[in-house]
C-alpha positions in Angstrom: -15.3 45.6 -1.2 -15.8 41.8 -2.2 -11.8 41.3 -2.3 -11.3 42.8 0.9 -14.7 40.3 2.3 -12.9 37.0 0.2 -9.0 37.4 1.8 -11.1 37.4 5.0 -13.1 34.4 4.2 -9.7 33.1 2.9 -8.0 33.9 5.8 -10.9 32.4 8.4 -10.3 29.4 6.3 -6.5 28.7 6.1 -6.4 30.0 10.3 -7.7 26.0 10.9 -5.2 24.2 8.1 -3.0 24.3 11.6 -5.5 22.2 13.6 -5.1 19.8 10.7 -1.7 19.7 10.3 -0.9 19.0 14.0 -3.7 16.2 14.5 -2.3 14.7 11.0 1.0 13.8 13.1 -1.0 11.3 15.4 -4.3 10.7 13.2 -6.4 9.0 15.0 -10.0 9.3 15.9 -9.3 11.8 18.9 -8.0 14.0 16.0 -10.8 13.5 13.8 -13.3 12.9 15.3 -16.9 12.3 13.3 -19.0 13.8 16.5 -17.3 17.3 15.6 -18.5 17.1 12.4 -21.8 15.6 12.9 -21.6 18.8 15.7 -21.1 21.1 13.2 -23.9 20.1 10.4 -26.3 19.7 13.3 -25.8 23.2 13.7 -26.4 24.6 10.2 -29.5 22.3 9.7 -28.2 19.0 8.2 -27.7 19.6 4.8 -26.1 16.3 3.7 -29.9 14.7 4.9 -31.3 16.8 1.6 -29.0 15.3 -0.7 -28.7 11.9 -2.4 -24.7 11.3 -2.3 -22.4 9.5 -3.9 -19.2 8.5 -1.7 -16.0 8.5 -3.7 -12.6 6.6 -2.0 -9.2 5.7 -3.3 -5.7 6.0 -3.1 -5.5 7.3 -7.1 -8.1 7.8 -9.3 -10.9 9.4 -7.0 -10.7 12.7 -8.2 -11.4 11.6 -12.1 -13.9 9.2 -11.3 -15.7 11.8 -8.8 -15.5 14.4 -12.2 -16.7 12.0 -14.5 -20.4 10.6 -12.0 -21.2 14.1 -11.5 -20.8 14.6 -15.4 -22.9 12.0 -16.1 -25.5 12.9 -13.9 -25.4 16.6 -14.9 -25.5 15.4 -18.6 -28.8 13.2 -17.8 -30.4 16.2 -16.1 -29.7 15.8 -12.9 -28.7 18.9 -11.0 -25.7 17.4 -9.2 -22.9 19.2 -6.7 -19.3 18.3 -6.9 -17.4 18.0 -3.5 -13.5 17.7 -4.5 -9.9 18.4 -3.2 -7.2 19.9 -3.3 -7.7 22.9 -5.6 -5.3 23.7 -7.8 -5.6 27.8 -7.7 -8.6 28.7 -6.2 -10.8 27.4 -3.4 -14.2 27.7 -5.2 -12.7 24.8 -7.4 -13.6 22.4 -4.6 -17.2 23.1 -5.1 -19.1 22.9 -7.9 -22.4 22.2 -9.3 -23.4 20.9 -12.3 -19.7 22.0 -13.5 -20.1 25.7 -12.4 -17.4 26.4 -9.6 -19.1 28.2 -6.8 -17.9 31.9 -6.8 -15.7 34.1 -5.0 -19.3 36.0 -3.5 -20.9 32.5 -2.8 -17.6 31.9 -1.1 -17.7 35.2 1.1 -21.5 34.3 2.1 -20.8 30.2 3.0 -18.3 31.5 5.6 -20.3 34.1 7.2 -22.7 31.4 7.2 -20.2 29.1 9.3 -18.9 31.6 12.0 -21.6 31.4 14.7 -21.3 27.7 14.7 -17.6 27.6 14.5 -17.3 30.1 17.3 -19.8 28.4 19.5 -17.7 25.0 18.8 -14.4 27.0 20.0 -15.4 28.2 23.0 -17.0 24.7 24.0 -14.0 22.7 22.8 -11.9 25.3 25.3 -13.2 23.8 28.3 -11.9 20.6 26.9 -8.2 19.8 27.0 -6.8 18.5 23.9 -10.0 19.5 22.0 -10.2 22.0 19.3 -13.2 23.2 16.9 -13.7 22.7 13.4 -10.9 21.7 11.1 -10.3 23.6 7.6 -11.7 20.7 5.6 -14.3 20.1 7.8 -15.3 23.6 7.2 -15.0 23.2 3.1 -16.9 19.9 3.3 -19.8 21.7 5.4 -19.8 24.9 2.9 -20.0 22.5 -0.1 -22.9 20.9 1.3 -24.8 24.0 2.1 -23.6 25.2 -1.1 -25.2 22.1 -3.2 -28.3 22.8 -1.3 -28.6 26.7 -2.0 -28.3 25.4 -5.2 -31.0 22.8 -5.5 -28.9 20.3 -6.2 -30.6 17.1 -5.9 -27.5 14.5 -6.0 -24.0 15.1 -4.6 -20.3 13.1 -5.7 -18.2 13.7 -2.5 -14.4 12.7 -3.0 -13.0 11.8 0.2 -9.9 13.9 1.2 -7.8 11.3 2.9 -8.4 7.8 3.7 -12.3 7.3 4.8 -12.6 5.7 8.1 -12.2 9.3 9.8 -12.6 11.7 6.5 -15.7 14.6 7.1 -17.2 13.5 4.6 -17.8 10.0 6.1 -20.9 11.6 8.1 -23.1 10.9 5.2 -25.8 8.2 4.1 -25.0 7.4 0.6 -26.8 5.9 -2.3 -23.6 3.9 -3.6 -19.7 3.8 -2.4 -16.7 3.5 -4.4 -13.5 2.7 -3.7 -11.3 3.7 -7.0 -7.8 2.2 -6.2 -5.3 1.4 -3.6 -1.7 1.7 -3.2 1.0 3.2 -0.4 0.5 6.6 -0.1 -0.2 8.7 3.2 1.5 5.4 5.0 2.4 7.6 8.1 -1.7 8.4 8.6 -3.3 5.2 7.2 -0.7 2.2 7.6 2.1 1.1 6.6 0.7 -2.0 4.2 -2.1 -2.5 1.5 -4.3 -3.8 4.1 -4.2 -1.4 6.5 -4.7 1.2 3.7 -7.8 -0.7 2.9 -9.2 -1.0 5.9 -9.4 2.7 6.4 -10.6 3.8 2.8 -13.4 0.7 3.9 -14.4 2.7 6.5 -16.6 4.4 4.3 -18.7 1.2 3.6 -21.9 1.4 5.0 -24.4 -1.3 6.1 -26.4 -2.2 2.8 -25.6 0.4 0.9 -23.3 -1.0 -2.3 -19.4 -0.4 -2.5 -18.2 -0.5 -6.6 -14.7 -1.5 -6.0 -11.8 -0.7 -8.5 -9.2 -2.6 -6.4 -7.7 -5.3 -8.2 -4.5 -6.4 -5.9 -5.3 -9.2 -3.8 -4.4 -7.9 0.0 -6.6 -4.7 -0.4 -9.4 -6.8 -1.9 -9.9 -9.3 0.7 -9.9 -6.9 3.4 -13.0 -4.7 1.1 -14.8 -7.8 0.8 -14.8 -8.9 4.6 -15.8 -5.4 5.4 -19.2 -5.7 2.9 -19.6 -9.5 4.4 -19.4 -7.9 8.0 -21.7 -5.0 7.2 -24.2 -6.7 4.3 -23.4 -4.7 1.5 -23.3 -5.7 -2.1 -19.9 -5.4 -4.1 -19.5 -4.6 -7.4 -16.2 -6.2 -7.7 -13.6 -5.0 -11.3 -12.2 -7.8 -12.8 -15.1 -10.2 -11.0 -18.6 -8.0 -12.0 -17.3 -6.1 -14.7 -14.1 -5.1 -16.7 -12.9 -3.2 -19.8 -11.2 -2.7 -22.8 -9.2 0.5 -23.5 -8.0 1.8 -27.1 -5.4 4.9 -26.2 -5.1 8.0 -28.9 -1.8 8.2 -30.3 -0.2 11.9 -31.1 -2.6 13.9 -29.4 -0.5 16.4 -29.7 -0.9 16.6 -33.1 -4.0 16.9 -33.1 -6.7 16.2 -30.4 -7.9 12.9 -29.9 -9.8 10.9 -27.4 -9.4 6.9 -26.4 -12.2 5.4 -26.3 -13.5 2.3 -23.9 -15.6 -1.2 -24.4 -17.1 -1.7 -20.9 -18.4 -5.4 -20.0 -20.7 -6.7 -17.7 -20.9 -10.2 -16.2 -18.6 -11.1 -19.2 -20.8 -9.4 -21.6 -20.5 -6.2 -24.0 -22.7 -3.5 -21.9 -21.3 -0.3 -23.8 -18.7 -0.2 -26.8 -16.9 2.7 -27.7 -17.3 5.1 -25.4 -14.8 8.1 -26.2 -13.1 9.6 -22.9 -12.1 13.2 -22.5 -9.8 12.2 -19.9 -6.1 10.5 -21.4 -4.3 7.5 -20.4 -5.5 3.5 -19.3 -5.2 4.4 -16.0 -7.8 6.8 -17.0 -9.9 4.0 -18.8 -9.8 2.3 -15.3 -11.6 5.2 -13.8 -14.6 5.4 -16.4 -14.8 2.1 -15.7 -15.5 2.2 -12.3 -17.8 5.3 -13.2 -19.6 3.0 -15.5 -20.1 0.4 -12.5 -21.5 3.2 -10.4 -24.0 4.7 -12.5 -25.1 1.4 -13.9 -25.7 0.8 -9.6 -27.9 3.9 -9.8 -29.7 3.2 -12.9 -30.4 -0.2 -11.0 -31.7 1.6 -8.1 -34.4 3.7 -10.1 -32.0 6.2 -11.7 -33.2 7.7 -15.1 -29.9 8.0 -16.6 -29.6 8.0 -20.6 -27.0 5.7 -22.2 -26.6 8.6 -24.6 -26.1 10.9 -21.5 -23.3 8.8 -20.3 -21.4 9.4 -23.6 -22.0 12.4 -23.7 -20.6 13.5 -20.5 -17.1 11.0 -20.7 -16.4 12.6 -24.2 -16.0 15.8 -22.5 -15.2 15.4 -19.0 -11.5 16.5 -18.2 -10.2 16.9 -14.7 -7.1 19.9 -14.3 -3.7 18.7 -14.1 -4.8 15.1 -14.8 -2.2 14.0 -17.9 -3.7 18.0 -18.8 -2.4 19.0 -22.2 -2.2 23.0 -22.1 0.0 23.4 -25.5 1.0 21.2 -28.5 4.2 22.3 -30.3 6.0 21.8 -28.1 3.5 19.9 -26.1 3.5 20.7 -22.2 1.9 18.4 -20.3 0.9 19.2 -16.5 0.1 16.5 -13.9 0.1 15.9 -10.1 1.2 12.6 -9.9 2.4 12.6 -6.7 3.0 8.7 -5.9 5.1 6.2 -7.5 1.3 4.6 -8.7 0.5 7.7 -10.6 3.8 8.5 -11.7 3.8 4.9 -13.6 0.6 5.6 -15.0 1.8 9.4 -16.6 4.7 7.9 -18.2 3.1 5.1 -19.3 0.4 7.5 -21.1 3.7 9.5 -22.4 4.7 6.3 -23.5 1.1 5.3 -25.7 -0.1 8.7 -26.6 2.7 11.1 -27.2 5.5 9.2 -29.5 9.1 9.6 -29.2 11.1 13.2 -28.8 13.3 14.6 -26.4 11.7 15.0 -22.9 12.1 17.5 -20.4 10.8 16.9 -16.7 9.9 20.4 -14.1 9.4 17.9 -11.1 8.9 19.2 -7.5 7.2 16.9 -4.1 6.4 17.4 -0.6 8.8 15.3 2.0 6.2 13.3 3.0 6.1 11.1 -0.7 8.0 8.3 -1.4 10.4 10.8 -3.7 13.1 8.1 -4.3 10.5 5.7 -6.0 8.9 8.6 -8.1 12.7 9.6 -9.1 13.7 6.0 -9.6 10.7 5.7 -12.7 10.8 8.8 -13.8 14.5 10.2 -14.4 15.7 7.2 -17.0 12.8 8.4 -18.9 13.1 12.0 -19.6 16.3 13.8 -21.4 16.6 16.6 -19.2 15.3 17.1 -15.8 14.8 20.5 -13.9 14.5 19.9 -9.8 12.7 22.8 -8.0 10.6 23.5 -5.0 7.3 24.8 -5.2 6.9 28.0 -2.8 3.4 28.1 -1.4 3.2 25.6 1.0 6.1 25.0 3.4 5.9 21.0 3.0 7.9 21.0 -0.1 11.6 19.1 -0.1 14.6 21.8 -0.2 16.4 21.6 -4.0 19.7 20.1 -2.9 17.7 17.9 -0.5 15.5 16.6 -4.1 19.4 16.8 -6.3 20.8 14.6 -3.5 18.2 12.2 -3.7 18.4 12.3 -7.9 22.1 11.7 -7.5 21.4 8.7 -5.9 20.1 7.1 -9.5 22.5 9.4 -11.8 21.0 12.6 -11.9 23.3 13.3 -14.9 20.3 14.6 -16.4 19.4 16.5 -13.8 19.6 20.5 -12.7 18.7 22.1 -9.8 16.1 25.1 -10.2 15.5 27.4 -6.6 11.5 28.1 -7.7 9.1 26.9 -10.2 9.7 30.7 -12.2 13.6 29.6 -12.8 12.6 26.0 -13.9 9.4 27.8 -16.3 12.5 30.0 -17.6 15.5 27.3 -18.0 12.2 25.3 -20.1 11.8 27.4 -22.1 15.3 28.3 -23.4 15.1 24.3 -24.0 12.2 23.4 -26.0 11.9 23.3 -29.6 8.3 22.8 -31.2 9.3 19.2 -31.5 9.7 18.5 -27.7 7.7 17.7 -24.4 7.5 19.4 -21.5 5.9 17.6 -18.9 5.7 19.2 -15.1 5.0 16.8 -12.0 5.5 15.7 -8.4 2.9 17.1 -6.7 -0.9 19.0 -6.4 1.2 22.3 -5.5 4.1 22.2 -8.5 1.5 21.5 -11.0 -0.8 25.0 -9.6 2.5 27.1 -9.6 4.0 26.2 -12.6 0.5 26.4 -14.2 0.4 29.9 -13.0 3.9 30.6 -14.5 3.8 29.9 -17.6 0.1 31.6 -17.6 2.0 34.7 -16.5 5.2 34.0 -18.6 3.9 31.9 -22.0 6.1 30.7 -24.7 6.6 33.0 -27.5 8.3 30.9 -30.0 5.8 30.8 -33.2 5.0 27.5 -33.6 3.4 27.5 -30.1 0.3 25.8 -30.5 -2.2 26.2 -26.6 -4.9 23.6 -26.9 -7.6 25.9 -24.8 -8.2 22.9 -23.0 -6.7 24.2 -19.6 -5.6 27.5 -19.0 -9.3 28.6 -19.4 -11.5 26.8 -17.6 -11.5 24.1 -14.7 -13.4 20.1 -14.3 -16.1 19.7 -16.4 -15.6 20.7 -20.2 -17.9 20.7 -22.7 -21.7 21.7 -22.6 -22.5 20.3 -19.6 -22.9 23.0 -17.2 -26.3 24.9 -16.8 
């Protein structure tokens, strides 16, 4: 009976994605409005007003950083709900509390929850031209609020989904903000140039309330720090307040080994060697901006442990983040999906994996800037399979992604009609001695993931790590 109730819920769910999709083609606040989703929480009680929330921005880096606050917070004892996005497999992954994904009945029960109030919003937004009711992510940001407080949850990390000015999530009153990163992606939607970028993922700034800030490049920076001047609120500026030291592992896939961190303060040592679950500088950047947040909270009254904080960043991992899901040979998934995350996942190849042959599954969505991501990452792997993944109709044709490899070589490169013939050609390739890495986007790195679940290697050295295929965001003994 429940799977018959969940593929309706689902299918409630993904019957607004096309509200989304058509108002992302203008994207402005006609299309998102705030009101609707004010609307809507008005009419399931306010639940964001019984949480304390922490607001997570950023080009790159958002997701982590969102994983590894609600860790910490969990770890010190505080019952904390996880708002996040996209999900890799299932939807439940996008809400979470205390690193317990809600479940597929909890699911069922949030969207009964929501249908009065969506229909009501329907029929009223009918009567308006041009209007229409609640979008899909609205919806999932309303369920995960309700959710955190069915739960008890006292504190809430919500990761914005796209840029913040006009994001559902930006009807909250938060504790701290946080802007991770940012660089060109979604130019169509949020500009064209750093600082138009910026001042949309600003929009989540709030009068008083303090914005930690990971941006370091100058344009995005100025505009952040005009909008806190504008609106009185206190930056905690990288590179300015605080910074950091990262030490990476080196052949963790050999054996399993974590980098660890020296965070500063004000120019000072605050916390040395502080092991993170999560691999890669770019990774080191994020707990550092973590750090900066919950030292804001701690500053605000927060009782949170120093030997909480280590405790949670040793075993916090996010999915498909640099994810190592076998050693021997070593398959790495990732959804870099932008030539500033690409960088930073071969540059993590690069420090923590040592020299063998390479072999790339890579797969994006027409929207991305695929000729930059192609332009870094071909030169660096030995063979390269180009496929398109099949559950969401936004990813680029195979000879439309060869035609664009071809355009830097592509000698390296064959074409692979799904992510099932890419898993297969793989493995007739790798030896025990090899990499496999798999990126280009959220949706490649879910159906490959699911492939080589269904389809594993057989050859004996095959060594899976248990880190991924298992379990999803928080690792460890975190969760209650």
């Amino acid at each position: 009976m429940i799977s018959t109730e969940y593929d309706r819920a689902l299918a409630f769910l993904y019957g607004r994605i096309n509200y989304e999709r058509a108002a992302a083609e203008t994207y402005g606040a006609a299309d998102f409005p705030l009101e609707r989703m004010r609307d809507l929480l008005a009419r399931l009680g306010n639940p964001e007003r019984r949480l304390k929330i922490i607001h997570v921005a950023g080009t790159k880096g958002k997701g982590s950083t969102s994983t590894m606050i609600a860790a910490v917070l969990t770890a010190a004892g505080i019952r904390t709900g996880l708002f996040t996005s996209p999900h890799l497999i299932d939807l439940e992954e996008r809400i979470a509390v205390d690193g317990c994904n809600c479940t597929p009945t909890e699911l069922v029960s949030l969207v009964d929850r929501l249908r009065d109030a969506t229909d009501a919003m329907d029929i009223a937004a009918s009567a308006r031209p041009g209007e229409v009711g609640p979008t899909y992510f609205e919806l999932t940001t309303a369920m995960a609020l309700l959710h955190f407080v069915d739960c008890d949850a006292a504190a809430a990390v919500l990761e914005v989904g796209m840029g913040g000015r006009l994001d559902s999530t930006n009807v909250c009153h938060p504790e701290v903000t946080v802007i991770t990163s940012i660089s060109l992606d979604h130019q169509r939607q949020l500009g064209g140039t750093l600082a138009l970028i910026a001042a949309e993922k600003g929009g989540i700034i709030k009068p008083g309330v303090p914005l930690v800030s990971g941006v370091l490049a100058a344009e995005p920076q100025t505009v952040i720090e005009q909008i806190c001047q504008e609106r009185g609120s206190p930056l905690i500026q990288a590179g300015r307040d605080f910074h950091f030291e990262y030490t990476p592992p080196t052949d963790f896939d050999r054996a399993e080994t974590l980098g660890e961190l020296d965070y500063f303060q004000n120019g000072a040592p605050a916390l040395q060697g502080v092991r993170l679950g999560m691999l890669g500088a770019h990774q080191g950047t994020n707990a550092a901006v973590a750090l900066a947040t919950i030292e804001t909270l701690r500053n605000a009254g927060w009782e949170i442990p120093v030997a909480a904080v280590r405790a949670a960043l040793a075993t916090a991992r996010t999915p498909a983040r640099v994810e190592v899901i076998s050693r021997r040979p070593t398959i790495v998934i990732d959804a870099a999906h932008n030539v500033a995350s690409i960088a930073a996942l071969l540059a993590t190849l690069d420090t923590s994996f040592g020299p063998r042959r390479r072999i790339l599954i890579f797969a994006s969505a027409r929207d991305k800037d695929i000729r930059g991501m192609l332009e870094l990452a071909l030169p660096r792997f030995d063979e390269v399979l180009l496929t398109r993944f099949e559950k969401n109709p936004r990813g680029l044709p195979v000879v439309e992604l060869r035609r664009l490899a071809d355009e830097f070589g592509g000698g390296n490169c064959r074409s692979c009609e799904t992510p099932a013939e890419a898993w297969q050609v793989a493995r007739s390739l790798l030896t025990p001695a090899d990499l496999l890495c798999v990126a280009g986007s959220f949706f490649i790195a879910a159906e490959l993931r699911q492939e080589i679940e269904r389809c594993p290697l057989t050859c004996e050295a095959a060594e899976p790590t248990g880190l991924g295929l298992t379990g999803w965001g928080i690792g460890g003994p975190l969760g209650h």
